[in-house]
LOTORKE-377642 format. One record per residue: residue number from 1; residue in three letters; chain; x, y, z of N, C-alpha, C in turn. Coordinates in steps of 0.1 Angstrom, whole numbers, always signed. Each point is the difference from the previous one (the first is absolute). Layout:
BEGIN
   resi   resn   chain      nx      ny      nz     cax     cay     caz      cx      cy      cz
    NUM    Ala       A       X       Y       Z       X       Y       Z       X       Y       Z
...
REM end
This chain:
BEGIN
   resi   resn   chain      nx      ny      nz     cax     cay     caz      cx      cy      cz
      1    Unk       A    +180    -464    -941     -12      -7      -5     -13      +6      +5
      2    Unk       A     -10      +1     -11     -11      +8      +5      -7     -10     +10
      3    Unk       A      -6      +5     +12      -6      -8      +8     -12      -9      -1
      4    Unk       A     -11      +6      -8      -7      -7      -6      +2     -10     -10
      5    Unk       A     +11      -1      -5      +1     -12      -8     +11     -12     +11
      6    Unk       A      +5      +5     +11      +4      -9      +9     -14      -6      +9
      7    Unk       A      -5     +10      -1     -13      -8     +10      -4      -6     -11
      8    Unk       A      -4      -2     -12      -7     -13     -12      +7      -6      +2
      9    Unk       A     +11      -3      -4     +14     -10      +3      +0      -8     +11
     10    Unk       A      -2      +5      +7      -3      -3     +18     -14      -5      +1
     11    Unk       A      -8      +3      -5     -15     -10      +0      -3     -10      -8
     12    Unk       A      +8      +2     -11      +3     -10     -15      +7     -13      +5
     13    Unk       A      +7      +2      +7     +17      -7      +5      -8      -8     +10
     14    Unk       A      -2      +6      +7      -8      -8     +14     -11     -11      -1
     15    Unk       A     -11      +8      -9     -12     -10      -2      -6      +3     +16
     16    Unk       A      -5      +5     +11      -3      +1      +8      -2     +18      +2
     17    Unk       A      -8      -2     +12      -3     +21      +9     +11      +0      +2
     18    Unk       A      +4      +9      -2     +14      +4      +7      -4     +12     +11
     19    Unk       A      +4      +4     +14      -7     +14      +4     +12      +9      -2
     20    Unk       A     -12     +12      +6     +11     +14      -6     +13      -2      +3
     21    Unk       A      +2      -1     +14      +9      +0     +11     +12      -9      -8
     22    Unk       A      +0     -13      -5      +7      -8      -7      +3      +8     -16
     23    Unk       A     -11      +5      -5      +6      +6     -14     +10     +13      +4
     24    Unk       A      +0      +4      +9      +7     +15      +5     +13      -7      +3
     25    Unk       A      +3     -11      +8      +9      -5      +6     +11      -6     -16
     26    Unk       A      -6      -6      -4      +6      -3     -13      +4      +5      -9
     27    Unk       A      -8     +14      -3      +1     +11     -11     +10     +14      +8
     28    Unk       A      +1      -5     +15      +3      +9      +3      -6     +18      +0
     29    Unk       A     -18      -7      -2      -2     +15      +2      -7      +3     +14
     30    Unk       A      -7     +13      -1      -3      -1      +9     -18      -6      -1
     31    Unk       A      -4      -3     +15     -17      -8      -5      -8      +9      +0
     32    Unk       A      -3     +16      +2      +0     +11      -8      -2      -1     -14
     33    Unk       A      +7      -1      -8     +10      -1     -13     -10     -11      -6
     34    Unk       A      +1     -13      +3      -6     -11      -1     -11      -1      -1
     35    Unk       A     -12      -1     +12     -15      +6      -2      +0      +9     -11
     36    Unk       A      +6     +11      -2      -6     +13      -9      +4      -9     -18
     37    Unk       A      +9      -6      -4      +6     -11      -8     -13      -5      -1
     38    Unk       A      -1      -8     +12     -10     -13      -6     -16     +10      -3
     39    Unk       A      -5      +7      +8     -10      +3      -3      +6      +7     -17
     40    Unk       A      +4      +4      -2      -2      +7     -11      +3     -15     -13
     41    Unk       A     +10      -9      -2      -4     -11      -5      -9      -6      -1
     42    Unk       A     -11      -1     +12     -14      -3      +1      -9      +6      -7
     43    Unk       A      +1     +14      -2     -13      +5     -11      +8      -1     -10
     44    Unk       A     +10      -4      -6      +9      +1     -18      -7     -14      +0
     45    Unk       A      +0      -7      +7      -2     -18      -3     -19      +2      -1
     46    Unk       A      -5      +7      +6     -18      -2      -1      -5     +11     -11
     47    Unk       A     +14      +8      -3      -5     +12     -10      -1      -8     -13
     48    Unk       A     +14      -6      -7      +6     -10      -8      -7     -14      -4
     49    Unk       A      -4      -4      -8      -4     -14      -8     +10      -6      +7
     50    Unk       A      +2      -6      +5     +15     -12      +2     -10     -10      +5
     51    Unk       A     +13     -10      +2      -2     -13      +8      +1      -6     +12
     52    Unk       A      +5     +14      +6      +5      -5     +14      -4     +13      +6
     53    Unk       A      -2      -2     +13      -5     +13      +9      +7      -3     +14
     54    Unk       A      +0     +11      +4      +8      +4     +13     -13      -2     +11
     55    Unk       A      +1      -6     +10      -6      -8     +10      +4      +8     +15
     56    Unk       A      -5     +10      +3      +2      +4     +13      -9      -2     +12
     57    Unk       A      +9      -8     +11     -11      -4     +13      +8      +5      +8
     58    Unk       A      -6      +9      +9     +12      +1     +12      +8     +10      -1
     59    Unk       A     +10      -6      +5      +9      +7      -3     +15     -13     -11
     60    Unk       A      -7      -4      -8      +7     -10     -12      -4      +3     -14
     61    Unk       A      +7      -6      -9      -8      +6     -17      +8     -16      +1
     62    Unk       A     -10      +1     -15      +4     -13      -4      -3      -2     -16
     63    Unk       A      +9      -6      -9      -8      +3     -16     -10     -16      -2
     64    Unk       A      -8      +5      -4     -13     -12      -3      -3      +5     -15
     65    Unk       A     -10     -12      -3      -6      -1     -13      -7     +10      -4
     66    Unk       A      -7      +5     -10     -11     +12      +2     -10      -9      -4
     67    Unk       A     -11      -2      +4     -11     -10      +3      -6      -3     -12
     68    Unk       A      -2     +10     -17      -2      -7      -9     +14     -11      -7
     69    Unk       A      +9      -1      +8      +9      -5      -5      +2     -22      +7
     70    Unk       A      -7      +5      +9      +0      -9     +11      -5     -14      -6
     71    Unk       A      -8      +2     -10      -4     -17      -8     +13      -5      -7
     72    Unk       A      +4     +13      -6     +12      -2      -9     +11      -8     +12
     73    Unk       A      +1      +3     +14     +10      -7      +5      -3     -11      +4
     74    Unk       A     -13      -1      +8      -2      -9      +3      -2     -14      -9
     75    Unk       A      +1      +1     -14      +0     -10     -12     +16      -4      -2
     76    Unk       A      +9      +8      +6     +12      +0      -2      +7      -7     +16
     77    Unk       A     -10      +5     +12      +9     -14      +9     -12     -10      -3
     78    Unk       A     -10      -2      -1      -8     -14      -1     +11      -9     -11
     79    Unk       A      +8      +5      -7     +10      -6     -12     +14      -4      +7
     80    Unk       A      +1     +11      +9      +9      -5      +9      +2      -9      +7
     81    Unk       A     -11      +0      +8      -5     -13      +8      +2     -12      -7
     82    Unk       A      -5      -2     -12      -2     -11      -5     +18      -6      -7
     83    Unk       A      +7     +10      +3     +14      +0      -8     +10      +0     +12
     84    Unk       A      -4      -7     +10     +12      +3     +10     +15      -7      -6
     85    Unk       A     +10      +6      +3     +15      +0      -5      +5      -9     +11
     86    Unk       A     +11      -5      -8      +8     -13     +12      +2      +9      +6
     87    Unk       A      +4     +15      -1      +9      +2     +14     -13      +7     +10
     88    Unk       A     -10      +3      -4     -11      -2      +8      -3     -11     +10
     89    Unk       A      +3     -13     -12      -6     -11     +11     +14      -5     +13
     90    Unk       A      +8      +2      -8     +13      +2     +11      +0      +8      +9
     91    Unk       A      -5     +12      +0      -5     +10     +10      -7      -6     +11
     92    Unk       A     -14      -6      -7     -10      -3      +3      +3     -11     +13
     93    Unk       A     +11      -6      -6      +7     -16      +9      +4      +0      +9
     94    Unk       A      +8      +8      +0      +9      +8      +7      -1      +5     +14
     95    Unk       A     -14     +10      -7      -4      +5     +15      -9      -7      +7
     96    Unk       A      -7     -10      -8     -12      -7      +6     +10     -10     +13
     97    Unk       A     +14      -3      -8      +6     -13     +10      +9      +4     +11
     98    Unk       A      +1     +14      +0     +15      +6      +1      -2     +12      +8
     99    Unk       A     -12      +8      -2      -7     +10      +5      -4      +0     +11
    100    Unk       A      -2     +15      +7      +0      +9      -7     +15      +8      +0
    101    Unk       A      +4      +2     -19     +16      +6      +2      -2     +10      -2
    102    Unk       A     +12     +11      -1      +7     +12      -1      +0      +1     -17
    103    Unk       A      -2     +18      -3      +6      -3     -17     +17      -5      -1
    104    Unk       A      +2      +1      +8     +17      -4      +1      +0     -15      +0
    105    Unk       A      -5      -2     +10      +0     -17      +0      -5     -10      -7
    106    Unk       A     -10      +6      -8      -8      -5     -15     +13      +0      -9
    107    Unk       A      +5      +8      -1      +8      +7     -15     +14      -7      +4
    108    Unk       A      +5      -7     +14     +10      -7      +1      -3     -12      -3
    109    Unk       A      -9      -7      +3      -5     -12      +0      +0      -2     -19
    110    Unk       A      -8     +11     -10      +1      -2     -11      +7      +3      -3
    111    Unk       A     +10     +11      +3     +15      +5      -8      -3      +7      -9
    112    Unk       A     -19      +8      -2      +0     +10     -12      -8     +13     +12
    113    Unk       A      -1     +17      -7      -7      +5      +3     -18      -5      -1
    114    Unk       A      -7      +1     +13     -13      -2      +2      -6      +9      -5
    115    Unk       A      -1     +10      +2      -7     +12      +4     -14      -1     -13
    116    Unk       A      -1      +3     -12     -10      -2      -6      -6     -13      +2
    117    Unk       A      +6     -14      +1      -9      -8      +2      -6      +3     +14
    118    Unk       A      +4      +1     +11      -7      +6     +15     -12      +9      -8
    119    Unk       A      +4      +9      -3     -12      +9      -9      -8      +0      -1
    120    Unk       A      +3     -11     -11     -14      -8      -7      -9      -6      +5
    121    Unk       A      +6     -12      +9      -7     -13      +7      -9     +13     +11
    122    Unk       A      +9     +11     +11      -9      +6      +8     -14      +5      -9
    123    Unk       A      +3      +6     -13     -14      +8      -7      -8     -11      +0
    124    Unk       A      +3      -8      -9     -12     -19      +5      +2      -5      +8
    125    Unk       A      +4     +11     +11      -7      -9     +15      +6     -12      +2
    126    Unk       A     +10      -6      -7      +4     -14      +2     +15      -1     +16
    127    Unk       A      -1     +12      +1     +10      -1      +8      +0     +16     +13
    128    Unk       A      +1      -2      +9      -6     +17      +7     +20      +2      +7
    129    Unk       A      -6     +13      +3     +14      +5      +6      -7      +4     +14
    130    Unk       A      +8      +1      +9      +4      +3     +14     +11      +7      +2
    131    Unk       A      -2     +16      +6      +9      +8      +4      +6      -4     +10
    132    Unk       A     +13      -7      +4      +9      +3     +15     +10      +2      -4
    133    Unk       A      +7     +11     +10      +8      +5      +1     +14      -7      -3
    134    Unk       A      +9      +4      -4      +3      +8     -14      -2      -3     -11
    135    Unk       A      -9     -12      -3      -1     -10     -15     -16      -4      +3
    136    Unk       A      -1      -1     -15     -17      -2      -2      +2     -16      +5
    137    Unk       A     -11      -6      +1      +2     -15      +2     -14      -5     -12
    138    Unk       A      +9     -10      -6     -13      -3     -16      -4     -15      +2
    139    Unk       A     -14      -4      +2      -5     -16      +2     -12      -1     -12
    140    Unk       A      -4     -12      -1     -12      -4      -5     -11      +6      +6
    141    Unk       A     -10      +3     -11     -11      +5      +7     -11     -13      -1
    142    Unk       A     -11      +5      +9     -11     -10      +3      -9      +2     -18
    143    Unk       A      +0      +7      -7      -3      -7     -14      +7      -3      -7
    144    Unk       A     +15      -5      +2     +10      -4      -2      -3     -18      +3
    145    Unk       A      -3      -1     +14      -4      -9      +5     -12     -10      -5
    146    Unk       A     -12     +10      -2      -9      -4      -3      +0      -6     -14
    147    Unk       A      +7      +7     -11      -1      -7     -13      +7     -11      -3
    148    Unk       A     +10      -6     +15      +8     -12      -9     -10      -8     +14
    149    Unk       A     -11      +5      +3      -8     -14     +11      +8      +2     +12
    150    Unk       A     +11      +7      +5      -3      -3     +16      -6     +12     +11
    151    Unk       A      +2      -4     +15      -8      +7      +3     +17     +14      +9
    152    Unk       A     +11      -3      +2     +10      +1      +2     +12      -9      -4
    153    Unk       A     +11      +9      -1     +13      -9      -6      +6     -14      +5
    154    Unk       A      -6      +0     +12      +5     -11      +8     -10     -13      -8
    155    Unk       A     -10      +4      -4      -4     -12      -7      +2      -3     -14
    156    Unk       A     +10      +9      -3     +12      +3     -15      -1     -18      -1
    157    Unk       A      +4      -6     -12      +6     -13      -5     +11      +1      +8
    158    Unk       A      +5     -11     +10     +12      -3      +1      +2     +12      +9
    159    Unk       A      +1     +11      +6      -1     +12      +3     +13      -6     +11
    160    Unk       A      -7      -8     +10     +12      +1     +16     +12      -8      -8
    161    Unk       A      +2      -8     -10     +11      -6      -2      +9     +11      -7
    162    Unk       A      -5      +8      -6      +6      +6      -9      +1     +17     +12
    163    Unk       A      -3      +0      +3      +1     +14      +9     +13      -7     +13
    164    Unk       A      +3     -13      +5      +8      -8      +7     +12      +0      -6
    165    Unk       A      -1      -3     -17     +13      +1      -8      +2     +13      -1
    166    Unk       A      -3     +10      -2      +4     +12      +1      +5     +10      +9
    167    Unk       A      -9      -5     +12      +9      +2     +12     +13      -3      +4
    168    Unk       A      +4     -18      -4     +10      -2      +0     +13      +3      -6
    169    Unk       A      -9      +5     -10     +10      +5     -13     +13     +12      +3
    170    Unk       A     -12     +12     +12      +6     +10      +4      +9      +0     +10
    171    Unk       A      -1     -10      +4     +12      +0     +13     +12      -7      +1
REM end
């Protein structure tokens, strides 16, 4: 597989920077190899009309919008927002009562794959991640908080009874 189309794959897939050191580790090339890849997909994406552009900080790339395109998305999550999915608001429940979980521990608790809803809710901010070791850890975020009126989860509706029964649930 040509390497450049594993690195799109790999920034497509992800939705986040990914850094060199990680795309080399995964593609198994070397970060050599990688840098010289991404810089050169960087001037095809700024040479090219498209809609997406390659985003280099650091030492990470990342694929983003290309900025006359940016109203066009932004009209597309404002629609989003307004259309949250049960299994959003399930998400949403979940972690507000339950949190902060594991994508594993989300996805047992629901019994389906997370991963694009996590996705989503992180791009609208409705939910942030936390890197610790070995598993991301995923909670409500404070504009999460702010739009259903509280000031933290503990003053959730019902929050200690229901975070009591779930406790007890696990043991």
């Amino acid at each position: 597989m040509p390497l450049k189309s594993q690195i799109e794959a790999l920034l497509a897939g992800s939705g986040k920077a990914l850094s060199y050191k990680e795309i080399a580790r995964l593609t198994e090339a070397s970060v050599d190899d990688v840098i010289i890849t991404v810089r050169a997909l960087h001037r095809e994406y700024e040479e090219t009309s498209r809609g997406i552009r390659l985003a280099v900080t650091g030492q990470k790339a990342e694929l983003v919008t290309a900025p006359k395109y940016a109203p066009l998305v932004q009209k597309y999550i404002n629609k989003e927002e307004d259309e949250m999915t049960q299994a959003q608001i399930e998400t949403l429940a979940i972690l507000a009562y339950r949190g902060p979980l594991t994508r594993a521990e989300l996805e047992d608790i629901r019994g389906v794959n997370c991963a694009v809803i996590l996705r989503n809710l992180l791009i609208v901010g409705l939910i942030e991640e936390r890197t610790v070791s070995p598993s991301n850890l995923y909670e409500v975020s404070t504009v999460f908080l702010k739009g259903i009126g509280a000031d933290r989860v503990e003053n959730l509706p019902e929050y200690e009874d229901l975070r009591r029964d779930t406790q007890s649930t696990q043991t």
